[in-house]
C-alpha positions in Angstrom: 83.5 103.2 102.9 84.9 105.7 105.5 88.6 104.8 104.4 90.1 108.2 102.4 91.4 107.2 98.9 95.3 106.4 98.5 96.9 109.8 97.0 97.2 109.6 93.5 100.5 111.4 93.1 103.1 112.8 95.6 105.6 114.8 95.3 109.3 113.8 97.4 112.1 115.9 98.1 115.3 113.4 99.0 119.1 113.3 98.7 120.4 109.7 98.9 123.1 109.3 101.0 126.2 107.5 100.2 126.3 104.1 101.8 130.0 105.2 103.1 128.4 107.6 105.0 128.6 108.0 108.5 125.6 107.0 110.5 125.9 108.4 114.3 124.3 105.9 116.7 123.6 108.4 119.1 120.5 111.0 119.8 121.5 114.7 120.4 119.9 116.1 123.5 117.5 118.9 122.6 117.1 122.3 124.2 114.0 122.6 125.2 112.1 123.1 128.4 108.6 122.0 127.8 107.6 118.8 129.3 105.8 117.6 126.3 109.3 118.5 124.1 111.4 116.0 126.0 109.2 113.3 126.1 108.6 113.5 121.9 112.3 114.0 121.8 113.2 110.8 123.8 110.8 108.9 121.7 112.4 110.7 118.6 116.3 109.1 119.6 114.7 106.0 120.4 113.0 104.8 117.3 116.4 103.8 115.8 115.7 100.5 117.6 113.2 99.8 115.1 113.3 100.1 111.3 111.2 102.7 110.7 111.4 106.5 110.1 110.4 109.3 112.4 106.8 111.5 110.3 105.7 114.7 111.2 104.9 118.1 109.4 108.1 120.4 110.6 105.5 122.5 112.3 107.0 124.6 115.4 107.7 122.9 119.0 107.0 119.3 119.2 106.9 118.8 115.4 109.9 120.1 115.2 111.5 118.3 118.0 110.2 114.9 116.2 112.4 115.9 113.2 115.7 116.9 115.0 115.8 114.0 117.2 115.9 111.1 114.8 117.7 113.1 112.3 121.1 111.4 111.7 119.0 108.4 111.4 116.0 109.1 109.3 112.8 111.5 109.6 110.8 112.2 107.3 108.4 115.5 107.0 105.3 115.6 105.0 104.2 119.1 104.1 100.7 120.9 103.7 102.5 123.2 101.0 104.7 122.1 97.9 107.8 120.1 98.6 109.6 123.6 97.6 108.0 126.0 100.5 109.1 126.1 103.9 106.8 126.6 106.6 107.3 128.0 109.0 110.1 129.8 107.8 112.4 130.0 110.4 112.7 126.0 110.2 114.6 126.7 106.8 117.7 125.2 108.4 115.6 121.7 109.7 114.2 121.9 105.8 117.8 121.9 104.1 118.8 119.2 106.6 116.0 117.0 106.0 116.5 117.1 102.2 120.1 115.9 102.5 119.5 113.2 105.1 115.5 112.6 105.3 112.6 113.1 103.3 109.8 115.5 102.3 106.7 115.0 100.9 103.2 116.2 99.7 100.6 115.5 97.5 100.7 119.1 96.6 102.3 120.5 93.2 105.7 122.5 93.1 105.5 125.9 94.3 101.9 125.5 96.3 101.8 127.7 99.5 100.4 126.6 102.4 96.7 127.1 103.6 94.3 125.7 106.5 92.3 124.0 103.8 95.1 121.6 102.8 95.9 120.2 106.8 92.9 117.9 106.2 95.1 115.9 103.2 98.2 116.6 105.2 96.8 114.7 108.0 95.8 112.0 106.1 98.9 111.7 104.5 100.9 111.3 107.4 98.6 108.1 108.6 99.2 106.7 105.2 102.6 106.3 105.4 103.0 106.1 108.9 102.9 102.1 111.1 101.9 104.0 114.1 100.4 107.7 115.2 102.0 109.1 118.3 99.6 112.0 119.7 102.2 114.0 122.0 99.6 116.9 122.9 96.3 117.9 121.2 93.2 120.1 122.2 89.4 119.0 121.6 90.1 120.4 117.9 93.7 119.5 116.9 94.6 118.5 113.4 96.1 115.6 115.4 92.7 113.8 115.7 92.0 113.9 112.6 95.6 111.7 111.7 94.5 109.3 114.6 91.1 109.0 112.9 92.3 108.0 109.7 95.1 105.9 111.4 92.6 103.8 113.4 90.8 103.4 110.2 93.6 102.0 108.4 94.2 99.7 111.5 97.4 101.6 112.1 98.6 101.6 115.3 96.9 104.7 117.7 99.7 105.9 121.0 99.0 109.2 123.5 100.8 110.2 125.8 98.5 111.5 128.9 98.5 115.3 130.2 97.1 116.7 133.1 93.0 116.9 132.8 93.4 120.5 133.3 95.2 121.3 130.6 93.3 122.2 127.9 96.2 120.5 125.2 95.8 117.7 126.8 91.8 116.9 126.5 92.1 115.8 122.8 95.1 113.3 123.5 93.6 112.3 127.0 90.7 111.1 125.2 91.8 109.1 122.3 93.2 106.6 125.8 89.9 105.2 126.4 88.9 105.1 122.4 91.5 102.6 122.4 94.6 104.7 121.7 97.8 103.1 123.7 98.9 105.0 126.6 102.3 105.8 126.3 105.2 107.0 129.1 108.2 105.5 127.1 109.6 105.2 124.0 110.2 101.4 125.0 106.7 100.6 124.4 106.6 101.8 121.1 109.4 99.9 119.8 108.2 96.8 121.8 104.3 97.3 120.5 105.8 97.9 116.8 108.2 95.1 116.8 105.6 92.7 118.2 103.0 93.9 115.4 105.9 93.6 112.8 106.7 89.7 113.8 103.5 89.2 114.0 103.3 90.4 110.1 106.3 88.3 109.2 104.5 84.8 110.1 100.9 85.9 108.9 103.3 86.1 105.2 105.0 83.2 105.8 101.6 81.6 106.2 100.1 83.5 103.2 103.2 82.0 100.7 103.3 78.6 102.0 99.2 78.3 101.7 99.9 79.8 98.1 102.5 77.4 97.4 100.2 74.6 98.3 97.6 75.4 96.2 99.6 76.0 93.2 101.0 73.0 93.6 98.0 70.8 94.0 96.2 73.0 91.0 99.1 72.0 88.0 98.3 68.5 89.4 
């Protein structure tokens, strides 16, 4: 089989909240010039309309814009180091806020340091935990292929937002469109693709217990 195995341990970083606490209902606007930075960061504020939690890896740029958007509301960062280790280091202020109202994660041990060689787990953690993979911007070789790979393979939900075909950090996203990847301009059709799938989930259960039910039922007779 081509699916990865399921990690057998990982390690969390978390600080519960107190259910008094105060949960803003609105999305801070983010410095940033880049093009592709806005557009994650809109998507970031917008997935409170759904029940789910913003992933990514805290790396610099878009990564880090997926973290600070959604952050009074819940993001959640898995790590190619130890849950310990910040990388990179100057996102030691995103790390201590992400420990006291999101997550962090790895399937590495305490005190691990970061290397290339892990990013191949890292990315297949992320799918793993993730409903959906949003590919923002990726080159021929990004890391981020690999996590749509193993998201497809999961049958988890593939998005990319189109770039110019000139730009070279746009070729590996650009492609994943006609591999069946959803082309994405708004945040609106992730929430509307996600809640569809998640209904959709809701009555394939319903189905699953009442067809359970039925033959219990008929077997003690």
């Amino acid at each position: 089989s081509c699916r990865a195995p399921a990690p057998r341990t990982v390690s969390s970083r978390r600080t519960e909240r107190a259910s008094t606490a105060p949960r803003h209902r609105w999305c801070k606007r983010l410095p940033f010039t880049k093009v592709r930075e806005r557009s994650l960061s809109a998507v970031s504020c917008s997935r409170r309309r759904i029940s789910a939690e913003m992933v990514s890896s805290m790396a610099r740029g878009i990564d880090t814009a997926a973290h600070e958007g959604p952050l009074s509301t819940g993001t959640v960062a898995v790590l190619a180091g130890g849950t310990d280790t910040v990388h990179p280091r100057d996102n030691q202020a995103l790390y201590d806020a992400l420990i006291e109202q999101g997550a962090a994660l790895s399937e590495m041990p305490l005190g691990t340091v970061w290397q290339a060689r892990y990013f191949p787990r890292w990315n297949r953690l992320v799918s793993d935990i993730s409903l959906g993979i949003l590919v923002v911007e990726a080159t021929e070789k990004s890391g981020s292929l690999i996590t749509a790979r193993h998201a497809a393979l999961k049958k988890r939900v593939v998005f990319a937002i189109p770039g110019s075909p000139l730009d070279s950090r746009s070729k590996g996203s650009n492609h994943l469109i006609p591999q069946g990847a959803h082309l994405t301009e708004s945040a609106s059709e992730i929430v509307n693709i996600l809640n569809h799938i998640n209904m959709i989930t809701r009555k394939l259960l319903v189905h699953v217990i009442k067809y359970k039910l039925f033959v219990s039922y008929y077997d003690k007779k």
